[in-house]
KOLVEXDO-361633 format. One record per atom (N, C-alpha, C): residue in one letter; x, y, z. Coordinates in pm, whole numbers, plus 50000, padded with zeros to 5 digits. Example, Ala and Ser with C-alpha at 12.3 -4.5 7.8 and 13.67 -1.06 7.14 Angstrom:
REM residues 2
A513194943150780/A512304955050780/A513204967050780/S512854977550708/S513674989450714/S512905000350787/
REM end
This chain:
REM residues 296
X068117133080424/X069237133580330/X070557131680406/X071547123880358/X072797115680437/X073577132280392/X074907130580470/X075677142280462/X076087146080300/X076567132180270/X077377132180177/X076047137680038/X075317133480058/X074097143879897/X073777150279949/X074097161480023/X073747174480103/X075067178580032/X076397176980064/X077347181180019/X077137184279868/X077287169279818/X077497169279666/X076267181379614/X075277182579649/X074117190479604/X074867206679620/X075287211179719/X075817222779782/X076677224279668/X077537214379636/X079017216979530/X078177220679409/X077207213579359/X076617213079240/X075757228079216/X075017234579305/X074887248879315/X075677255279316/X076937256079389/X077787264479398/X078517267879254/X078517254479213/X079507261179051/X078627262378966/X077497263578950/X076807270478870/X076867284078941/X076517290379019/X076337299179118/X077677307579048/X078677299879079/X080207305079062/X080677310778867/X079697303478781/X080207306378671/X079867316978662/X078437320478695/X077277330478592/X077187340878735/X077777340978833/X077887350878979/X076827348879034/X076067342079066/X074777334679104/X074227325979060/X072697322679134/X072367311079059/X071487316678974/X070807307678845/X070287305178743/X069017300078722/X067917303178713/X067217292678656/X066557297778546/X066607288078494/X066377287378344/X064527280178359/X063747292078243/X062307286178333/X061597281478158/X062657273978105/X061917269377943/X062897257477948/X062287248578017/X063177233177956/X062327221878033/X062227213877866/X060917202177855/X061647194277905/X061077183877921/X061217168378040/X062097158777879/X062957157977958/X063827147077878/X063827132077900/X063907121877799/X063387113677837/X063467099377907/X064457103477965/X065147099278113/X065257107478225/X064987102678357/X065467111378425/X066697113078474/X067207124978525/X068877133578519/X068837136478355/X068667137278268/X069207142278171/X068587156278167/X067717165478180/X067687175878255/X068117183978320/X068847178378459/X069637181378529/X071347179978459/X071417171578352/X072627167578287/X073137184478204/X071787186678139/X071627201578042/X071987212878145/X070757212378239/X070857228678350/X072317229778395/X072717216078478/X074277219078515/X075357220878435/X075647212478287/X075917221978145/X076627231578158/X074927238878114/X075077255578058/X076037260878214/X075407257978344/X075897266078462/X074867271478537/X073367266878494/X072197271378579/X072137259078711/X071177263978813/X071187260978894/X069707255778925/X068687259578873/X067197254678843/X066317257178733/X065947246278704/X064647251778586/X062987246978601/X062927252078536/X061367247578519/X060697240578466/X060367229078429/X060267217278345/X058577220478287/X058577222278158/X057477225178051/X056717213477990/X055687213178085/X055267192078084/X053677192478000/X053627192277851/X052597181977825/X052037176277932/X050997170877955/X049917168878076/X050437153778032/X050627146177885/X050877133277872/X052117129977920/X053287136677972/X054597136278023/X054837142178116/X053837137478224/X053667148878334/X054357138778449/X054507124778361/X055597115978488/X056757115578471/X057807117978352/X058807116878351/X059277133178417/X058107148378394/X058377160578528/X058857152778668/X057867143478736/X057957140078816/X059027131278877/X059347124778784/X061137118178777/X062027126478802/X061847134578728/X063117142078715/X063217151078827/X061747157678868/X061897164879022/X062097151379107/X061877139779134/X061907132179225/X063507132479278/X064137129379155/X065897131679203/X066267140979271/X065747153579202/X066627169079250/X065027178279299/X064597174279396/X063187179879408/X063777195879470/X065027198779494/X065387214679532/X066087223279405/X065817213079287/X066237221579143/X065107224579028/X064277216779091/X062777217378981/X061447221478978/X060577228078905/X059467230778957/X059137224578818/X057497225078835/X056857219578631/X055697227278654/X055707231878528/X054257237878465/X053487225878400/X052067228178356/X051827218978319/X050857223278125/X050567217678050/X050177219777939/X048857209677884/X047977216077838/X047187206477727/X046627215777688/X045467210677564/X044727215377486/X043647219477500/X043217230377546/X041967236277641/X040977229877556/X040567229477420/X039397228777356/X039177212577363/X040097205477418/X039067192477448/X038817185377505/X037927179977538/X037427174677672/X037737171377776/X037347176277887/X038357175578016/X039897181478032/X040337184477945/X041667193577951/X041287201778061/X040677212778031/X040867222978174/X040807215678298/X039737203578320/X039777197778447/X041497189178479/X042007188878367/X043147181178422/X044137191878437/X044357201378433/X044987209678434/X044727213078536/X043637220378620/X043267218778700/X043757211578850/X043797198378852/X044277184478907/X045567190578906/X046407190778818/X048107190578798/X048107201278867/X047137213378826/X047747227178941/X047517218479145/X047217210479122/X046227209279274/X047457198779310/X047667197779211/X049187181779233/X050627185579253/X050527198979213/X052167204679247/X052517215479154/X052017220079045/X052557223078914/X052347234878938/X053197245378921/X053177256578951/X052907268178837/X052827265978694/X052247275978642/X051877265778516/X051057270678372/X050427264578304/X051317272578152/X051987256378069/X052757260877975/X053647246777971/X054097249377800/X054297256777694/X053077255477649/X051847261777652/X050897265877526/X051407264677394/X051477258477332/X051367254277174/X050637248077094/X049527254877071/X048317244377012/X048037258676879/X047667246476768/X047287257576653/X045497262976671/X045987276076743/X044687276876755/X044887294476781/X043617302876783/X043757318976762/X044437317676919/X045097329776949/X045447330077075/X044487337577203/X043317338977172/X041657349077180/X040967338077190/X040947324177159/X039867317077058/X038897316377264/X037857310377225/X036967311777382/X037917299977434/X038017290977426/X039007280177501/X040317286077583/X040687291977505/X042027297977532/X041687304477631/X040427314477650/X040407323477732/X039567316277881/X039147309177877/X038577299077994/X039887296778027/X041007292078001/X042617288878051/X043047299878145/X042767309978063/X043657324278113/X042777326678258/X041137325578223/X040517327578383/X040867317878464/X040907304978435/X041777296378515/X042867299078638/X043877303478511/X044957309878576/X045147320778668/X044337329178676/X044337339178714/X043407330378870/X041777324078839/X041777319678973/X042687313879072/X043967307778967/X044917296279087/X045817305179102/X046197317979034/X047067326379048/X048497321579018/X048227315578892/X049557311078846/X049767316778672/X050827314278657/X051307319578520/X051267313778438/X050477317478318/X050767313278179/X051777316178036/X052307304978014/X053627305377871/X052717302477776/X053037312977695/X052677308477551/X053527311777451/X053897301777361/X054147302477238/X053127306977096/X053877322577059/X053177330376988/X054097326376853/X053117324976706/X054107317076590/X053577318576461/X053747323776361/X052197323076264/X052787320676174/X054157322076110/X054607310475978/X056107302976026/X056267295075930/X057037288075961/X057887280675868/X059147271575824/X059257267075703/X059477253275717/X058697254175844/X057977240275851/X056767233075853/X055507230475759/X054097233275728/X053647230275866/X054317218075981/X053427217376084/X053657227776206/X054787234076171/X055037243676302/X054327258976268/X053427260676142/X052537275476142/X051307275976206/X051017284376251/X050017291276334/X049687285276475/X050767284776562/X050907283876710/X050067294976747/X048767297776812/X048317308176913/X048677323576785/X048017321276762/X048147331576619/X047137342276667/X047307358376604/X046797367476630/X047627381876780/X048757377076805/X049767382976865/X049297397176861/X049037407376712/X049417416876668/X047537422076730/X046777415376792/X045427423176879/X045987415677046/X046877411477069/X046797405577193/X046467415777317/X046857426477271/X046877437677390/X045147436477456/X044347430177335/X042927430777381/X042597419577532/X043337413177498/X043387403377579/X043887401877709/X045057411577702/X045927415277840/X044827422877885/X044147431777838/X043177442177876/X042397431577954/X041737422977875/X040547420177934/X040607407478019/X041907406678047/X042607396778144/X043337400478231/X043167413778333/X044177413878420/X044837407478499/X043767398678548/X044427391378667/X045357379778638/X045217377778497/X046097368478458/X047847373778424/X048357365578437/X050167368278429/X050047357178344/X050937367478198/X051397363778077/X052927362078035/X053647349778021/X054937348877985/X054617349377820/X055287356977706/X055167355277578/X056597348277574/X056227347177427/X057907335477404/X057517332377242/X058637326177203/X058777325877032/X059057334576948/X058877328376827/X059317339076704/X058317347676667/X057107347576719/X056377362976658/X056267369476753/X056507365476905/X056837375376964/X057847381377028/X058887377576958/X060207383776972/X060477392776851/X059877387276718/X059907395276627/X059557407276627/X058617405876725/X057437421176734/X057907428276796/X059247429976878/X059997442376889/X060387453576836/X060447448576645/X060707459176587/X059267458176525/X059017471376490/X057497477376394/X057827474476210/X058807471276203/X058937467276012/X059077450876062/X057567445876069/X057777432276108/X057257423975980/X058447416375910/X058237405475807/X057437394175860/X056277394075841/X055277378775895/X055917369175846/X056547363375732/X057567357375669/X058657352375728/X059107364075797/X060757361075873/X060237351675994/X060757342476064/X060767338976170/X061957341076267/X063107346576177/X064137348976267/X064567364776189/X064427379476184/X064477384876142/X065867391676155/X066657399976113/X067527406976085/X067897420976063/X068957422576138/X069227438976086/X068517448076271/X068707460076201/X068627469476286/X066887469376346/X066517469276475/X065227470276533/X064807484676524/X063547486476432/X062587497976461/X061977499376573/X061837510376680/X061297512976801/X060247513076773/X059477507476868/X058057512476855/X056987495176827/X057577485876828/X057557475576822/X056517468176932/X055157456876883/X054277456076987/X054767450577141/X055927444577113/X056407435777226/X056707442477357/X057847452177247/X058637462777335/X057577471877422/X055967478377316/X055457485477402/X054677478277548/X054337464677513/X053407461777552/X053867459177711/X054957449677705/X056037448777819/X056137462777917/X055697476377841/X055837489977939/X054147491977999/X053347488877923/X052497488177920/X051297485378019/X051667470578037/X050457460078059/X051377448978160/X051567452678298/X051857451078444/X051837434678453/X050997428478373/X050547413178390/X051227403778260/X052327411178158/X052877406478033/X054587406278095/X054677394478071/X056617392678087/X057297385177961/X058187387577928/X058777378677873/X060057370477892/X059857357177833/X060997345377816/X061867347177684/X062857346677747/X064257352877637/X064647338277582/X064037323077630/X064607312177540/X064367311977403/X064897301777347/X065077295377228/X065937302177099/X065667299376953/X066467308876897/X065997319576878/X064617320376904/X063687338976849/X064507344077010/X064367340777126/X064937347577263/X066257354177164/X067157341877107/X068567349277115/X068847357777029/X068127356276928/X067847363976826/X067577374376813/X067027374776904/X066187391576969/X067257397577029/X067927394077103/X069307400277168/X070517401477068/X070647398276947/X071877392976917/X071887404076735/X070207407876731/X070357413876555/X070557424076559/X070437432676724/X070767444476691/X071097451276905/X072687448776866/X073027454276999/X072607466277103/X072817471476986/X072497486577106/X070817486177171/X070267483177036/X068797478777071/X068587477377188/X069087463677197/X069127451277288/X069547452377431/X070697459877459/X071097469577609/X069547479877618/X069147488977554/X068247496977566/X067127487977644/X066747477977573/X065927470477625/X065627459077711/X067247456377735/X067017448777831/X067257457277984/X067707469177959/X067267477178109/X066167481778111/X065047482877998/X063917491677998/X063107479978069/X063337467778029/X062187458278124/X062907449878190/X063597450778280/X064427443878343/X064017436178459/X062657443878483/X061707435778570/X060817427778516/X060807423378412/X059847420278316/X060487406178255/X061647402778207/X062457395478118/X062837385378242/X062657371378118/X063387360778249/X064397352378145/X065117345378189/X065707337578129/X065287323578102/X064887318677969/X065167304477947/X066267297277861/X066607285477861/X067317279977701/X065987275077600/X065207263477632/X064157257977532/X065447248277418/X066627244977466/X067857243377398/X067217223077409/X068007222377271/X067797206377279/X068767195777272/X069997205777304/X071837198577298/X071377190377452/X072387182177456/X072247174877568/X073057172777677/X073847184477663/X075267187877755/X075187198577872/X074387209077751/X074547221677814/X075987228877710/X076677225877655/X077757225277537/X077907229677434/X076417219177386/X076647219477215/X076167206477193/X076377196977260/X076527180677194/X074707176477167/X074487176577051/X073277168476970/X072287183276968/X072917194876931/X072057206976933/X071477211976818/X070537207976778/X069637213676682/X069087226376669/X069897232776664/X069637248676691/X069577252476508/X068497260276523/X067967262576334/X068827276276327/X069027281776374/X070427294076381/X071617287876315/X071857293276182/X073027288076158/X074407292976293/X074517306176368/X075217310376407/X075617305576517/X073877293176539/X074227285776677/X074447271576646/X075107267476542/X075057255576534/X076257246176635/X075587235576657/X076967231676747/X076827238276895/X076187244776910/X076227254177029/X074927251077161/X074957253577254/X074597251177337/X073347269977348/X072167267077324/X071467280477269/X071307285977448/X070747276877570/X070777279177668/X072277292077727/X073157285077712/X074987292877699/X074927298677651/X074737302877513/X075017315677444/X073837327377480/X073027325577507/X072137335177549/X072407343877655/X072997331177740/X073337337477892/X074617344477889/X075497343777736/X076587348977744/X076657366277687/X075207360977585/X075107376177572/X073927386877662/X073387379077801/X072857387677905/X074337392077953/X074667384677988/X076167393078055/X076507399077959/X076757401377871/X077527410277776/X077057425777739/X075467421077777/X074757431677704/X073967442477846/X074117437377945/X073757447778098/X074617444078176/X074237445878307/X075227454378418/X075137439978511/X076017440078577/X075757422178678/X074197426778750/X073817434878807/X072167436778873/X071187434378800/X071317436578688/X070067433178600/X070477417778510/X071287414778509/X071927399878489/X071307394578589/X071227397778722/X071017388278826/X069417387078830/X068657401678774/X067407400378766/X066557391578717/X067467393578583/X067177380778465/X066907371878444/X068327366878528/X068207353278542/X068247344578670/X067667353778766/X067287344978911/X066007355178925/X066487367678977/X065567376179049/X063727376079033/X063607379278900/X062417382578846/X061807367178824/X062377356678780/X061127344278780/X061117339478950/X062257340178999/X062497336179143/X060907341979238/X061317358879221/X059447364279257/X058507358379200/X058617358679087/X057087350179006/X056677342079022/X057467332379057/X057327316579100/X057517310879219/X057857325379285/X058047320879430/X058847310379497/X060347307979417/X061437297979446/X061827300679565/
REM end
């Protein structure tokens, strides 16, 4: 590397580094479909690395996009356990670079036997699995993502060795115990006692990803809540966006939040981690705890 992209790279960490009092990585953002436009989003918001969430069929434009900035990127990799040869390619991609297995989104039980051949998988390569947990929707093709959330604990049980990132709207919902299956973005004050909240104290091998709008959502319906809990698992919680603006801003953001419209969902999230704990557990958040996990 010539001086001068050693420099420019150094500047380009540093002011992310400089907005948010460290660096960032954001570990929920899919491969865009050019490469730098990725890196266009992370530097944006003010993060400093992410994690690129690669379909096994877009597992070259991951590779683009780490090819540019190979000291800002890592990729997980994704397919559909139940059909043929999936696990073996998954497999391959772990053996090829890919450091944990995700976004899981397939309509299928989140228990089903496929699913759980994945999870032993994981646990042999000793890498982490994302899943997107989802069961209605008011969109007919986006219901029943990995459905059955509300027995998952059976599964953490009988999966230790596996490390679980949850993520989405039923399992962000499941913080509070008056849970509307209906709501996908729910409202109002959080009942304690909630499966998410316990399970996170619970079960040593369960973390969660604070992206998208169920992440901000979860932080944003009920404050006090939301401080309570983001120091109660502070070792536990990581930061993503899952944001689909193309700035890092706002610009082309399809955020189904009316409150985020226009908005950059990656940014506002991170505006209400700072808002809502102490700079140490800010830093946990959003470097510390995936930084260990993933071994950055």
């Amino acid at each position: 590397m010539i001086r001068r992209e050693f420099l420019g790279m150094g500047a380009a960490l540093a002011l992310g580094a400089q907005e948010w009092g460290g660096r960032v990585v954001d570990i929920h953002l899919h491969p865009r479909r050019t490469a730098g436009e990725g890196l266009a989003h992370t530097e944006g918001m003010g993060a400093t690395n992410a994690v690129l969430l690669t379909n096994i069929r877009d597992a070259e434009r991951a590779k683009a996009e780490i090819a540019q900035k190979p000291d800002r990127f890592i990729w997980f990799v994704a397919a559909d356990p139940s059909q043929p040869g999936n696990l073996e390619a998954i497999g391959k991609a772990l053996d090829g670079g890919a450091r944990g297995v995700g976004e899981m989104k397939n309509h299928t039980a989140a228990d089903a036997k496929d699913m759980r051949r994945l999870y032993d998988l994981c646990a042999e390569r000793k890498v982490p699995v994302l899943i997107h947990f989802q069961e209605t929707s008011q969109f007919t093709k986006e219901e029943g993502w990995n459905t059955g959330f509300g027995q998952f604990d059976k599964v953490l049980k009988a999966h230790k060795k596996t490390t679980f990132i949850g993520h989405a709207n039923f399992f962000w919902a499941s913080i509070s115990t008056d849970l509307a299956r209906e709501s996908e973005y729910p409202t109002g004050p959080v009942k304690k006692g909630g499966n998410t909240d316990r399970w996170l104290s619970e079960y040593p091998n369960l973390y969660g990803d604070l992206s998208a709008n169920s992440g901000n959502n979860a932080l944003s319906r009920d404050s006090a809540f939301a401080r309570e809990f983001l120091s109660r698992h502070q070792n536990k919680l990581m930061f993503g966006s899952d944001c689909s603006c193309k700035d890092g801003h706002g610009a082309g953001s399809g955020a189904l939040l009316p409150r985020l419209k226009n908005k950059c969902v990656g940014r506002d999230t991170l505006g209400l981690l700072k808002e809502l704990t102490t700079p140490e557990v800010f830093r946990k958040i959003t470097w510390g705890n995936a930084s260990k996990l993933l071994s950055l």
